[in-house]
C-alpha positions in Angstrom: 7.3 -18.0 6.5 7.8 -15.8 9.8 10.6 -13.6 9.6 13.0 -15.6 11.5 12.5 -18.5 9.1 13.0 -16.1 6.3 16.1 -15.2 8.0 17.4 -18.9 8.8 16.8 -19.6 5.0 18.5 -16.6 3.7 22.0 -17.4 6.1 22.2 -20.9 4.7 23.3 -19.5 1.6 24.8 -15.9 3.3 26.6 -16.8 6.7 28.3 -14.2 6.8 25.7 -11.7 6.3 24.6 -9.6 9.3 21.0 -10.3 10.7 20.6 -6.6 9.3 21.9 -7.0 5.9 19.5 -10.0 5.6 16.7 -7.6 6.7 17.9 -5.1 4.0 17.4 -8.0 1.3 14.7 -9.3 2.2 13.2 -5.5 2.0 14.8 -4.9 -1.0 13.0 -8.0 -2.6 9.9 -7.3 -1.7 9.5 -3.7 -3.1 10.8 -4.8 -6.3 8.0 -7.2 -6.0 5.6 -4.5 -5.2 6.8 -2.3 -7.7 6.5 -4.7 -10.7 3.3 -6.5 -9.5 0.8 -3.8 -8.0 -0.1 -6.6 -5.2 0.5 -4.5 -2.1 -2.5 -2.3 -1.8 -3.4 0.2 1.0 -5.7 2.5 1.9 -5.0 5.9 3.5 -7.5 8.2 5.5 -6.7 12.1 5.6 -8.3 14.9 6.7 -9.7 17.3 5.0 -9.2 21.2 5.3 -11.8 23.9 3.9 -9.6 25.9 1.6 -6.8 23.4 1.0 -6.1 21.9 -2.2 -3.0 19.5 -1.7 -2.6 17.3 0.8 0.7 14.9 0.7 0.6 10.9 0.7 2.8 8.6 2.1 6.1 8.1 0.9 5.2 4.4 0.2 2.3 5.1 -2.4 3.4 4.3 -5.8 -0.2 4.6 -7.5 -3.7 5.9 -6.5 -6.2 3.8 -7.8 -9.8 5.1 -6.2 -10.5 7.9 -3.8 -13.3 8.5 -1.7 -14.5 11.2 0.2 -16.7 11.1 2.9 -17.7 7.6 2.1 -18.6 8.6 -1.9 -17.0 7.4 -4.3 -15.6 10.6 -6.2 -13.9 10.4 -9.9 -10.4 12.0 -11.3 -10.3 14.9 -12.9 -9.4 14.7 -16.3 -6.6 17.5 -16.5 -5.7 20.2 -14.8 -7.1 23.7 -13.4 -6.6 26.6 -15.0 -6.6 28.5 -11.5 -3.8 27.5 -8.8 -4.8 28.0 -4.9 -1.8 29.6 -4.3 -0.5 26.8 -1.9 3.0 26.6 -3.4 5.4 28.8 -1.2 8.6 30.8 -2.7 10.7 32.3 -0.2 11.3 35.6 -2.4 7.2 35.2 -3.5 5.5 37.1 -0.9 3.4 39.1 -3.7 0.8 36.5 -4.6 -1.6 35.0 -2.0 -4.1 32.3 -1.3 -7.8 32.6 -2.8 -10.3 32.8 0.0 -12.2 29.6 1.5 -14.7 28.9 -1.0 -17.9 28.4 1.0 -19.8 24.6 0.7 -22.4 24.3 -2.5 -25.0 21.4 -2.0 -23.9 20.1 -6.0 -21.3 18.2 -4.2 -19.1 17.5 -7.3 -15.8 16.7 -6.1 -12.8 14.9 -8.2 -9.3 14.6 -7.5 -6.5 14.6 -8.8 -2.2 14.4 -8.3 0.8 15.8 -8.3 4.3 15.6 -7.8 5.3 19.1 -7.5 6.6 20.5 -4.7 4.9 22.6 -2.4 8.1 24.9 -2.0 11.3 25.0 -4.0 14.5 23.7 -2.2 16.7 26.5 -2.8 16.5 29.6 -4.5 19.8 31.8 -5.7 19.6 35.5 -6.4 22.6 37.3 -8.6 23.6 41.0 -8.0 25.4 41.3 -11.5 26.5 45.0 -10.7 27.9 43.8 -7.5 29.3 40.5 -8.7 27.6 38.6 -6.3 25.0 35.9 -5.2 22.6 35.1 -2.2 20.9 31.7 -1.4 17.6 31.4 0.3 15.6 28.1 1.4 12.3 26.8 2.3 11.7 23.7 4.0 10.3 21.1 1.1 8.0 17.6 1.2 10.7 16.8 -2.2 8.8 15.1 -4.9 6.7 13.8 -2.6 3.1 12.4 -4.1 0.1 14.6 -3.2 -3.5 13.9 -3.7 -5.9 17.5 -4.5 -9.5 17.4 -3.8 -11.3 20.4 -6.3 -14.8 21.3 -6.4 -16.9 21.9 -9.1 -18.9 24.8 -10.0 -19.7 27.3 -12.9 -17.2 30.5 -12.9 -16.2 29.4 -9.5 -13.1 31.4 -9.1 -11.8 34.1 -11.2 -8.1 35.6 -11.6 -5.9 38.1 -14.0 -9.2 37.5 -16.1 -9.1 33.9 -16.3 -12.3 32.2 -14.9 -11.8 28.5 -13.5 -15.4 26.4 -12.8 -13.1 24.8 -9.6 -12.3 25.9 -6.6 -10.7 24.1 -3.5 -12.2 21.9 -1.3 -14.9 23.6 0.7 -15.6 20.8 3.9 -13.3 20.5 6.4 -13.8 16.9 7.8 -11.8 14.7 9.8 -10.6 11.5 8.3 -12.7 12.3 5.3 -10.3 11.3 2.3 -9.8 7.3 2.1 -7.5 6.9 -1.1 -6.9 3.5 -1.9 -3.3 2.9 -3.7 -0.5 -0.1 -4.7 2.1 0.6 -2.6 4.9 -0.5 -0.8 5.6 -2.7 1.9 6.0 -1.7 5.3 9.8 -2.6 6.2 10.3 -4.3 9.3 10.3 -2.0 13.0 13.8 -1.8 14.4 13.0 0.7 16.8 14.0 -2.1 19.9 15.7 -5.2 20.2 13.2 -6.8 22.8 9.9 -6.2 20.5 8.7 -9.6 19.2 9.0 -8.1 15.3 12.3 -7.8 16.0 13.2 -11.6 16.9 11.4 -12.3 14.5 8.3 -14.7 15.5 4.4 -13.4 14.7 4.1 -10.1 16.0 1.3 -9.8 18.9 -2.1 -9.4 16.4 -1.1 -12.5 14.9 -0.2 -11.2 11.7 3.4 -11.4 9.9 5.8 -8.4 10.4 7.5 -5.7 8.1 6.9 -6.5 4.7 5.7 -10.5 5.2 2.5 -8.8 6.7 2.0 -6.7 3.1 2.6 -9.7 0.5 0.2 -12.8 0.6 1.6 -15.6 2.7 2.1 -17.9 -0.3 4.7 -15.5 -1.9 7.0 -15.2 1.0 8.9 -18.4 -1.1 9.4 -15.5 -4.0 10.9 -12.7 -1.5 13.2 -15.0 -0.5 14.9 -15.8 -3.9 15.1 -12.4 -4.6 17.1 -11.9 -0.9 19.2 -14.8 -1.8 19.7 -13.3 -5.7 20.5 -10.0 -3.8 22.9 -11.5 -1.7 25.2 -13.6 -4.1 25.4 -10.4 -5.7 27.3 -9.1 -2.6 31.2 -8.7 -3.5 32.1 -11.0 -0.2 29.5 -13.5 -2.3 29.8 -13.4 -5.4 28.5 -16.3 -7.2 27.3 -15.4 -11.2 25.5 -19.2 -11.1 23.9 -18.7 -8.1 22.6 -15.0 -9.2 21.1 -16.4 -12.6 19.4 -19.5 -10.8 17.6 -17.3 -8.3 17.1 -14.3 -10.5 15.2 -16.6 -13.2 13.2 -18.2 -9.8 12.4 -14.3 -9.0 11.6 -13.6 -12.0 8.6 -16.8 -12.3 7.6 -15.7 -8.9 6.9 -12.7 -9.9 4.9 -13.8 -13.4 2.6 -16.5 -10.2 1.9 -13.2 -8.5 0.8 -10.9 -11.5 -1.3 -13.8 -12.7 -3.2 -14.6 -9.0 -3.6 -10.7 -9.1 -5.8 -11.0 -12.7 -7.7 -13.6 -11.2 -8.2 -12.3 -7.6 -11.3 -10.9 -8.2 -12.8 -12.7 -11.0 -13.8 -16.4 -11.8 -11.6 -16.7 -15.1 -11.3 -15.6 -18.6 -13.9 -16.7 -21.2 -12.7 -18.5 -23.9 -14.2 -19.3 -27.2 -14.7 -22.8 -27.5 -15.5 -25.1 -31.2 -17.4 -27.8 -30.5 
């Protein structure tokens, strides 16, 4: 289904829903599909910066499965450095600063590894207790925004306040050199003008389905609808507690079809022991 048929199907059951609120359901159903079956998957090229350890990911990225870099395969690091590169910021922190730009070894032993930290606090509060009072100061902040850090490996790479780390911080600046491949979400559907053919909802111009009906296999598009339709009986102007169970429980089975033709995407079948 195209995304005006989506739409037609959704307003036999919501008429009084707004083409927009339909939209917003329809979105709605298909990251909770994403979420609780992994069978949106992406991949995402950054560039890489000598000296930089963290580099953010797209909001939509929910779990990195594989990273490469520079077309090789490269594997996670199991835990964490000892050694930080000094990349989160602190307004009031100006004491501490970056390690240097490690220079390029030919061992090549990259991993990587994430993070949810972020980069900079949001706000930080200072109290004068003699003078009974208090001063905020903020940073600009990515949130908890996912990032992705590339280490290198090496013995007694870096060393600080006597601890000694074997890895240091990327050393190859490259552009386009990171490809992570993650589940994420769907792409929601471009708003950004009325006359675009996404927008009326017919296949956009590369042939493909729009917003998130070009993210989730064709022969699903049956299961984002009965979670839009669920989602909209559950609108106080709709309400319908019959109508919510039906469609929930068809969600619900859709879901189960998609996590079992994502076991079996890439295989043949299961082997099973058989007495003759």
């Amino acid at each position: 289904m195209n995304k005006l048929q989506l739409l037609e199907s959704l307003k036999e059951h919501h008429i009084n829903l707004s083409s927009r609120q339909c939209e917003i359901y329809i979105e709605r159903a298909a990251n909770k599909i994403a979420i609780d079956t992994g069978v949106v998957k992406k991949s995402y090229l950054l560039d890489s910066v000598a000296g930089q350890r963290w580099y953010a990911l797209d909001s939509k990225v929910l779990k990195v499965e594989r990273v490469d870099f520079n077309d090789v395969k490269i594997p996670k690091l199991i835990g964490e450095p000892i050694i930080e590169d000094d990349e989160i910021t602190d307004p009031d922190d100006t004491a501490d600063s970056a390690l240097s730009t490690p220079t390029s070894n030919s061992s090549n032993k990259r991993f990587w590894m994430l993070n949810s930290y972020p980069l900079s606090p949001y706000s930080t509060t200072t109290y004068d207790i003699s003078g009974n009072t208090e001063s905020t100061s903020t940073s600009s902040s990515t949130g908890n925004m996912l990032r992705i850090g590339i280490v290198e490996g090496g013995v007694n790479a870096i060393t600080r306040d006597g601890r000694t780390s074997n890895y240091h911080s990327c050393s190859v600046t490259s552009t386009k050199g990171i490809r992570v491949y993650a589940i994420s979400l769907p792409n929601a559907f471009n708003n950004s003008t009325n006359s675009s053919t996404d927008d009326s909802g017919s296949l956009i111009d590369d042939g493909t389905f729009s917003g998130p009906l070009a993210d989730i296999p064709v022969e699903f598009h049956e299961v984002i609808l009965n979670g839009a339709i669920m989602l909209g009986y559950q609108n106080p102007s709709n309400f319908n507690p019959d109508m919510i169970t039906y469609f929930k429980n068809e969600f619900i089975q859709g879901k189960k079809d998609i996590k079992k033709f994502e076991r079996t995407r890439y295989s043949t079948g299961f082997i099973k022991p058989m007495d003759f």
